[in-house]
C-alpha positions, 0 to 999 in steps of 0.5 A: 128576467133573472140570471145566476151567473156562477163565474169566478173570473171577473172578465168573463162575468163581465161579458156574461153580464153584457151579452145576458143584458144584451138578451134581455135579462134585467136582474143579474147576480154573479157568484164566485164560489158554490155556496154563494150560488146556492145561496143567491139561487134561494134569495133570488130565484133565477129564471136562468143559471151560467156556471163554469165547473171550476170556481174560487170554491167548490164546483159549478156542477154541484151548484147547479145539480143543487139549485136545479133539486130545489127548483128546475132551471136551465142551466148554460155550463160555460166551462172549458171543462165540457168533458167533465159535464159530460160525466156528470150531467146527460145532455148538459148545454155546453158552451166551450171557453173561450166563447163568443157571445153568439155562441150563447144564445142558441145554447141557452134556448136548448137549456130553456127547453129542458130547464133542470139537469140529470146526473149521468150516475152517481156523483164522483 
């Protein structure tokens, strides 16, 4: 299985990188900036998306809303921006900086169940 992780902090791809491997995922590609994401998510299909909000350029919750028009996939926000989501996206999963890796799991089987992501209202 495939994953996108959009993270711009080395440390924390790191430890998305370990515990998505840990989960099963085999194909792992890391981007740091929104452009790099889309790109990646065009080259390499993910069958899963882990993004924070803020990145080195641009912003997760535009990549993701990108990536998901193209092609519906889950997407995990792992941010501690949640408030931010949550003005932009209905029902986003959402797992809060900092994290266990515990907390992932269940968060992504609920962005499994609903691969793609729903603007809240026009983009601000």
């Amino acid at each position: 299985m495939r994953a996108l992780i959009i993270e711009d902090e080395t440390l924390i791809a790191f430890l998305l990188e370990e515990t998505l491997e840990s989960m099963g995922y085999t194909e792992l590609k890391v981007a740091a900036t929104q452009a790099e994401a889309v790109r990646l998510a065009r080259e390499f299909p993910p069958a899963l998306v882990t993004t924070d909000v803020r990145l080195l350029a641009g912003c997760g919750i535009d990549a993701a809303l990108a990536i998901c028009a193209e092609r519906p996939v889950p997407v995990v926000f792992v941010t501690g921006n949640a408030t931010r989501v949550r003005r932009r996206i209905l029902e986003p999963v959402i797992v809060e900086k900092p994290f266990s890796p515990e907390a992932l799991a269940p968060a992504i089987e609920r962005a499994r169940a609903s691969p793609g992501l729903r603007p809240a209202i026009a983009s601000v």
